[in-house]
Every structure is written in structure tokens, then in C-alpha cells.
DRENKE-424003 format. One line per 2 residues: number of its first residue (from 0); their letters; for each residue x, y, z of N, C-alpha, C, O. Coordinates in steps of 0.1 Angstrom, whole numbers. Atoms other than C-alpha are relative to their C-alpha. Example, Ala and Ser with C-alpha at 12.3 -4.5 7.8 and 13.67 -1.06 7.14 Angstrom:
2
0> AS> 9 -12 0 123 -45 78 9 12 0 19 12 7  -9 -11 0 137 -11 71 -8 11 8 -3 22 9
% end
This chain:
186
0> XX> 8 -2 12 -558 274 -513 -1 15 -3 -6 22 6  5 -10 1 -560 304 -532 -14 10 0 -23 5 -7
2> XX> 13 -5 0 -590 329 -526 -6 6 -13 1 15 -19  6 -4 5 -614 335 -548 -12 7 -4 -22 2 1
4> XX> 15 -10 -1 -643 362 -560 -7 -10 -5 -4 -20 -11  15 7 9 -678 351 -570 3 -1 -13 1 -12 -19
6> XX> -2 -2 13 -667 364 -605 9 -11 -5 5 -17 -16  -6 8 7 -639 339 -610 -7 -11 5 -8 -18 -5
8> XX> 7 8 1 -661 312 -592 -8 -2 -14 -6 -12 -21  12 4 7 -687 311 -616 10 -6 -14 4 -13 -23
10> XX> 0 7 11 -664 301 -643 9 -17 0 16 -22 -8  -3 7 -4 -657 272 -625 -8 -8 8 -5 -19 13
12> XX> 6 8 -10 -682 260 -607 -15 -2 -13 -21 8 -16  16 -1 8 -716 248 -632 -10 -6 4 -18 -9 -5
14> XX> 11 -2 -6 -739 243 -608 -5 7 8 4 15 12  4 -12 -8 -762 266 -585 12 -6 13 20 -15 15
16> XX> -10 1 -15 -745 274 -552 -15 1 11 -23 10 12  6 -6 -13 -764 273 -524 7 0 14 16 -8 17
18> XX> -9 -7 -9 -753 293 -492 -11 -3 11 -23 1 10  10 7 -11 -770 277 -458 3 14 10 14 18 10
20> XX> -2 -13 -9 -773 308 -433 12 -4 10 23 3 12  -6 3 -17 -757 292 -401 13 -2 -7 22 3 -1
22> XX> -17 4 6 -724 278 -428 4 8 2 15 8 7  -10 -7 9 -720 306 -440 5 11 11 16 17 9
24> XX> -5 -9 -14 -719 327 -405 10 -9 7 22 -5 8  -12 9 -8 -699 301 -387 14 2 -8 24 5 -2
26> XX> -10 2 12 -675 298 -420 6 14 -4 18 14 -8  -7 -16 4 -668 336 -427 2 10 17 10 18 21
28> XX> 2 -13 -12 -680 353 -393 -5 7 1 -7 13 12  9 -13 3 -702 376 -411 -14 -10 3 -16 -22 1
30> XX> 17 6 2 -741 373 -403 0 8 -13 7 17 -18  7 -9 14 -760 379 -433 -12 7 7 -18 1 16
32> XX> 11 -10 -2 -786 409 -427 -8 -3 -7 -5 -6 -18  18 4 11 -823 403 -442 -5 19 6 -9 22 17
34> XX> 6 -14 0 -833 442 -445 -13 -5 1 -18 -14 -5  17 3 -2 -870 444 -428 -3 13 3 2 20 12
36> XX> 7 -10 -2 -892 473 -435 13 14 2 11 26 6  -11 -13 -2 -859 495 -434 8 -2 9 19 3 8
38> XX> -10 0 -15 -844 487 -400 9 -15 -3 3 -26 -6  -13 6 4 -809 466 -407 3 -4 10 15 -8 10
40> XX> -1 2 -18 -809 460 -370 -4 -9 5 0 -13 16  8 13 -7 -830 430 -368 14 -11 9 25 -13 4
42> XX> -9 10 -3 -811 406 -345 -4 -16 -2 -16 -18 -4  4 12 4 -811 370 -350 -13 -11 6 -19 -21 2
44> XX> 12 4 -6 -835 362 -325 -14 4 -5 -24 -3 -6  15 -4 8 -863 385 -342 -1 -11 -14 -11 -15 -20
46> XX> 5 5 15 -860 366 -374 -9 -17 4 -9 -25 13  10 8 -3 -884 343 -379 6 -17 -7 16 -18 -13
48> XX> -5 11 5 -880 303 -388 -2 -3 -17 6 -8 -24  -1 0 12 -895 307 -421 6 9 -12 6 6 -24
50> XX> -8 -6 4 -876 331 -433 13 -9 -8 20 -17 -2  -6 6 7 -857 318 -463 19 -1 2 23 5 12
52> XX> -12 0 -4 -817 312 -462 4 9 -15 -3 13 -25  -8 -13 19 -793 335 -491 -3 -13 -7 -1 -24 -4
54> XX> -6 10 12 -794 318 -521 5 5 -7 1 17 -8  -5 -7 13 -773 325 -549 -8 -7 -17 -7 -18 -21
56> XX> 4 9 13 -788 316 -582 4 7 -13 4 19 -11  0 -5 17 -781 325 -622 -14 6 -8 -22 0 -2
58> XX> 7 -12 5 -805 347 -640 -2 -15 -16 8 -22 -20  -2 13 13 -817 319 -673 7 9 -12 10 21 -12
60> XX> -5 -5 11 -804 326 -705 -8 8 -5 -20 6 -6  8 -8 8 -817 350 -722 2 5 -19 11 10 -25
62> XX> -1 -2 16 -827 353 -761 -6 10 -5 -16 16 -2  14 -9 11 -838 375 -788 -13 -4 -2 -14 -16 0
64> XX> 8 5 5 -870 371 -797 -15 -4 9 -17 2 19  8 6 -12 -900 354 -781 -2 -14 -3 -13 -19 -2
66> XX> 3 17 2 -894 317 -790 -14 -6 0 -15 -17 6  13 8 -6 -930 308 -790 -1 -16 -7 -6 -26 -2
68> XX> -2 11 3 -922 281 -813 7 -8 8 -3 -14 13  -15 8 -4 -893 261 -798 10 0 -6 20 -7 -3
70> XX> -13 1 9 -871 271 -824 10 11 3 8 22 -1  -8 -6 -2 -839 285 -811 16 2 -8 23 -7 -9
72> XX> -10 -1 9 -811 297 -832 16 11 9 17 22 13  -15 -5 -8 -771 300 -817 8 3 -11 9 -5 -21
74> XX> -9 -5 9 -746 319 -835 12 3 8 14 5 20  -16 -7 -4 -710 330 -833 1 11 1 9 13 10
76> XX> 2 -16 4 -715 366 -839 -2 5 14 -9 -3 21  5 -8 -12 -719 389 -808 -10 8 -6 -20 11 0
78> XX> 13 -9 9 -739 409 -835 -1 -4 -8 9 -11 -9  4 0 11 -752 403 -866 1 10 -8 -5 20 -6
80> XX> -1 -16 8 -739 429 -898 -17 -3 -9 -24 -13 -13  13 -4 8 -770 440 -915 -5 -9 -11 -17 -12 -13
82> XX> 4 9 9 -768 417 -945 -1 -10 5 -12 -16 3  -3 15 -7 -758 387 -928 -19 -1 9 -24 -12 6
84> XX> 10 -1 -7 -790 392 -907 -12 1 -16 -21 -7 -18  10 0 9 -809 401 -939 -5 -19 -6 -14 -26 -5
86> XX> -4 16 3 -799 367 -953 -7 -12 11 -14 -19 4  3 9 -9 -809 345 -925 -17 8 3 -26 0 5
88> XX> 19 -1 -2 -847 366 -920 -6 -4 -14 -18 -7 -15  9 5 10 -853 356 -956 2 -17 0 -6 -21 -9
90> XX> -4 12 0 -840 318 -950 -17 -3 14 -26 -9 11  5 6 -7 -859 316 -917 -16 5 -5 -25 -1 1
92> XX> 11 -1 1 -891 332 -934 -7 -7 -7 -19 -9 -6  2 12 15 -892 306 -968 1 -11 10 1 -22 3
94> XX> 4 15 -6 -894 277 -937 -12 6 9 -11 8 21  10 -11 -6 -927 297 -927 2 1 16 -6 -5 24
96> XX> 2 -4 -11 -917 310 -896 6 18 -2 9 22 -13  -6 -10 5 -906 347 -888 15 4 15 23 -3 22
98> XX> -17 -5 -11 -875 364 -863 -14 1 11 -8 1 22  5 -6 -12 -902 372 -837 -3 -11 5 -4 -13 17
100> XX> 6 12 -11 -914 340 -830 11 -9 4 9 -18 11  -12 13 -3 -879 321 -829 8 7 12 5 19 14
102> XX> -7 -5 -7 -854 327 -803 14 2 -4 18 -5 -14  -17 -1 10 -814 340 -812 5 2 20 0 6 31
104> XX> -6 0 -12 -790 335 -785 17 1 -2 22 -11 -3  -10 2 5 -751 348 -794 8 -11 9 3 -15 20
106> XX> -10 5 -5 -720 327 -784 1 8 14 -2 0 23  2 -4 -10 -718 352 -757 -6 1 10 -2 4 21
108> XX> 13 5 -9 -750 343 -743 1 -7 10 -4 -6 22  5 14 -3 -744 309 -737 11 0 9 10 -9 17
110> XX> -7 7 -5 -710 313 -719 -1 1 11 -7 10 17  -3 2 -14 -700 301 -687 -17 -7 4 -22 -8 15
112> XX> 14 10 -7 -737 281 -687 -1 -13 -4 4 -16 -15  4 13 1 -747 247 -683 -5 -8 -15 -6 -1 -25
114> XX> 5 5 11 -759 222 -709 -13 -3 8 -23 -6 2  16 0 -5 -789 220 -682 -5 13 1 -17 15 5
116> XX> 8 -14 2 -794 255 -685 -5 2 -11 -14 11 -13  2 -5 11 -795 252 -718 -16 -13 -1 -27 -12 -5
118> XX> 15 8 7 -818 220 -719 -15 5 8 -26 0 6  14 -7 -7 -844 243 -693 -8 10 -11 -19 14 -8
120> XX> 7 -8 8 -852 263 -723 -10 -6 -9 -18 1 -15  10 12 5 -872 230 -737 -3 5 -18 -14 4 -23
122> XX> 1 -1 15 -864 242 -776 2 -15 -9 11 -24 -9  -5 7 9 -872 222 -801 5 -4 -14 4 -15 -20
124> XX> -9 1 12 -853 228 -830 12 11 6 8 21 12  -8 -9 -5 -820 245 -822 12 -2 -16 16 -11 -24
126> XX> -7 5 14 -799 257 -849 8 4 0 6 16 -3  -14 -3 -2 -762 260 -842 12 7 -9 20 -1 -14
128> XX> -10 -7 15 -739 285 -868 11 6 9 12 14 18  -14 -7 -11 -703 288 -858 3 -7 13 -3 -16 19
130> XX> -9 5 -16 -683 280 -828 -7 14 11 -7 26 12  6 -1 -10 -702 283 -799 5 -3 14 3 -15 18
132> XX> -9 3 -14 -683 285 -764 -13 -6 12 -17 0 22  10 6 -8 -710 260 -748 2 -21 2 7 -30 -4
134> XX> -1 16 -1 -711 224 -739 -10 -10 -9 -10 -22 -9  12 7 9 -739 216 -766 7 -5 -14 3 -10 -24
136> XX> -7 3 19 -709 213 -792 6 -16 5 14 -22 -2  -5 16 -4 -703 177 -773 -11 -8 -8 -9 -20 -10
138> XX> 8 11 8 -736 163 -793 8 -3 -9 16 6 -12  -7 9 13 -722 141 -822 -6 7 -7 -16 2 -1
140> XX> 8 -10 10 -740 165 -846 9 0 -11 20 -1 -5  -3 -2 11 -726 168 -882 -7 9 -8 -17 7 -14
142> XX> 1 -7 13 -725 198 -904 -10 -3 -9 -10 -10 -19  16 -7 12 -757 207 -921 -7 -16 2 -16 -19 -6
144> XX> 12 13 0 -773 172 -911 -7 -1 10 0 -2 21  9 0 -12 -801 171 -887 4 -15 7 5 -26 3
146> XX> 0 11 -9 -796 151 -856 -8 1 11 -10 11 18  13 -1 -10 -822 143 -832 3 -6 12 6 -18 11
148> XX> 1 9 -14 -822 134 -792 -10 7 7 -13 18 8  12 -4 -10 -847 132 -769 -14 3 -12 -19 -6 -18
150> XX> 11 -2 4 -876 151 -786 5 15 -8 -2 25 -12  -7 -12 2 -852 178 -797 12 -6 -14 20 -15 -14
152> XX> -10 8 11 -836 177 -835 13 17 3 11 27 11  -10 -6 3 -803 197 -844 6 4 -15 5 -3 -25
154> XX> -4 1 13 -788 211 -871 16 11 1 15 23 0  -7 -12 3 -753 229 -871 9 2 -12 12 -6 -21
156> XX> -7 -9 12 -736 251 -895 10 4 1 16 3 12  -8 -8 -11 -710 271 -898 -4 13 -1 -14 16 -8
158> XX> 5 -11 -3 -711 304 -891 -10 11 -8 -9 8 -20  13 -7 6 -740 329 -903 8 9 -12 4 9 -23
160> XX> -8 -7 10 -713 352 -919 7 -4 -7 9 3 -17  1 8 14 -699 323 -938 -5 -4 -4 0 -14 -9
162> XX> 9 7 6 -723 313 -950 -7 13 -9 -11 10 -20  3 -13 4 -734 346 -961 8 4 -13 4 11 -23
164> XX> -13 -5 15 -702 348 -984 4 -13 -9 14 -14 -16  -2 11 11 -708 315 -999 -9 -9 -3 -16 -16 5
166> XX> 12 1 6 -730 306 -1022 -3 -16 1 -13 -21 6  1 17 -7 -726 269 -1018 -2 -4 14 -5 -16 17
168> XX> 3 2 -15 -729 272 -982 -14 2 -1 -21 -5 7  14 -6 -9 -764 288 -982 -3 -7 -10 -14 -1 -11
170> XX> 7 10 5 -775 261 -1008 -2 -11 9 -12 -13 16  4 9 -10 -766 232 -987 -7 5 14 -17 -2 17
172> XX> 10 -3 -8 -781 252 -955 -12 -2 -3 -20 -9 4  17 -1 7 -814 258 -975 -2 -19 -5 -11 -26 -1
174> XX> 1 16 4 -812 221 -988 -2 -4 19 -14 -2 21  3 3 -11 -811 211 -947 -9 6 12 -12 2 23
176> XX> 11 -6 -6 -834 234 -936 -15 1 -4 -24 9 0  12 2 12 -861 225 -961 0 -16 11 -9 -19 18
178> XX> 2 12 -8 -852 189 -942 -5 0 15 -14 -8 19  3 -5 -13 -856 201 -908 -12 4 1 -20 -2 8
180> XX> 12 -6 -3 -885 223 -912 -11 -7 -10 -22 -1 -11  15 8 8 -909 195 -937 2 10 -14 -7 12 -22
182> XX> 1 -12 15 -902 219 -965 -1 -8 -13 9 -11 -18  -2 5 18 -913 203 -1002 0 10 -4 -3 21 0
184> XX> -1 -10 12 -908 219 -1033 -18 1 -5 -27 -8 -5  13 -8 7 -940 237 -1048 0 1 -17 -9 6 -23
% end
């Protein structure tokens, strides 16, 4: 079997790893060291039973913003150009919310993570624009129509910057985002 780093693991493996002390010394040869108070010397006998084993774990996703709503918004874009961004803070401000309370998370974000990493974020509205390198594009979801599971609706699009350059796109958006967010006309 060929050998592999942590780095190409992770894009293969989509669950935590956990690393049991005694495996992982029997299995490699190396002890793992637990640095105490500075001295790297400890031998295995000082260490105590409670003393935790390695773990390896993932870092959660991390978004723009501070979600306090539940409303999370995934894009294609690694950035957002200035208009494109303008466009979408006056969309998400006319469904009264603003950029600070929702969360943004690019395509880049999301890769190489779980669809349970993604359902630990417990958003409830997520609004998908663009091709998204995540496993959340397996929901049955349809193009600008809200779809709902669990306690969680959906809505995807396509991308923020087409939509940006067509005027018929950001009508039907605004038409399904008026649906999504209870929006009547005034």
C-alpha cells in the first residue's frame, strides 16, 4: 500500500480520526511526547491515567459574518467583486436582514468537509449560488425553488456573479427570496 501524509489523507478520509496512544506507538514505534511544564522527558510511567490520548480533529467551518440568524449563504466565488457584493447586500437587506447577522461561506470553505460538518452549523435557511465543491449539492433542490428538510429550507441559485449580469436572473432570485423570507408586497 502506498504511504500517505495527513494532507492527502484528509481528502479521503470524511470522518474524525482518532489516534489511540498504545496503537499508535506499537504501529509506528514512535511514543507520542505530552510536553509537561517544559521538560519533554517525561517517561511513560510518570504520565498519569487521565491524561488524554492524541486526537486529531478538524477546526469547524468557518463563515463570514456572525450568523445569529441561521441564515447561511454559500457561493462559488472565492471573493466577491465589489458590485456583485453590492447587489446581494441590497437583496439580502429588502428581506430585512443585514451581512452582519447572516453567515457567507465560499466554495472554498466548504471543501474537503462533511455534510455533517456542514449540518453542525444548525442553519436555517441556507442559500446556495453556484457550484459548490460540497456534498450538500446531493439534496434534490431545484433552481430558485425553495426546498425544505428537516427544519432547514433551501434555496439554490446560480452563481452570485450571474446573476449579477442578468437581469432576469435577479428578478426570479428576488421573486424566491420574497418566498423564502415571508416577503409580501407593500
Amino acid at each position: 500500500m502506498e504511504e500517505m501524509n495527513i494532507q492527502e489523507l484528509q481528502h479521503i478520509l470524511t470522518e474524525d480520526l482518532f489516534l489511540i496512544r498504545e496503537e499508535f506507538e506499537t504501529a509506528t514505534g514512535n511514543p507520542i511526547l505530552s510536553p509537561t511544564n517544559g521538560n519533554d522527558k517525561t517517561s511513560k510511567s510518570e504520565s498519569t491515567e487521565s491524561e488524554e490520548d492524541f486526537i486529531l480533529t478538524k477546526e469547524p467551518i468557518r463563515f463570514k459574518g456572525s450568523f445569529e440568524n441561521g441564515v447561511l449563504i454559500l457561493h462559488e466565488e472565492e471573493t466577491l467583486e465589489p458590485e456583485v457584493m453590492d447587489m446581494f447586500v441590497k437583496m439580502i437587506n429588502a428581506v430585512n436582514h443585514s451581512m452582519n447577522e447572516v453567515g457567507m461561506v465560499s466554495s472554498k470553505g466548504l471543501e474537503g468537509r462533511s455534510l455533517e460538518e456542514f449540518m453542525d452549523l444548525n442553519a436555517h435557511k441556507v442559500l446556495k449560488f453556484g457550484r459548490v465543491k460540497h456534498p450538500i449539492n446531493a439534496l434534490p433542490a431545484l433552481d430558485y425553488t425553495i426546498y425544505t428538510e428537516d427544519e432547514t429550507e433551501y434555496l439554490f441559485a446560480d452563481s452570485l456573479t450571474v446573476i449579477s449580469e442578468d437581469r432576469a436572473l435577479k428578478v426570479k432570485l428576488w421573486e424566491s427570496l420574497k418566498i423564502l423570507f415571508n416577503i409580501s408586497k407593500k
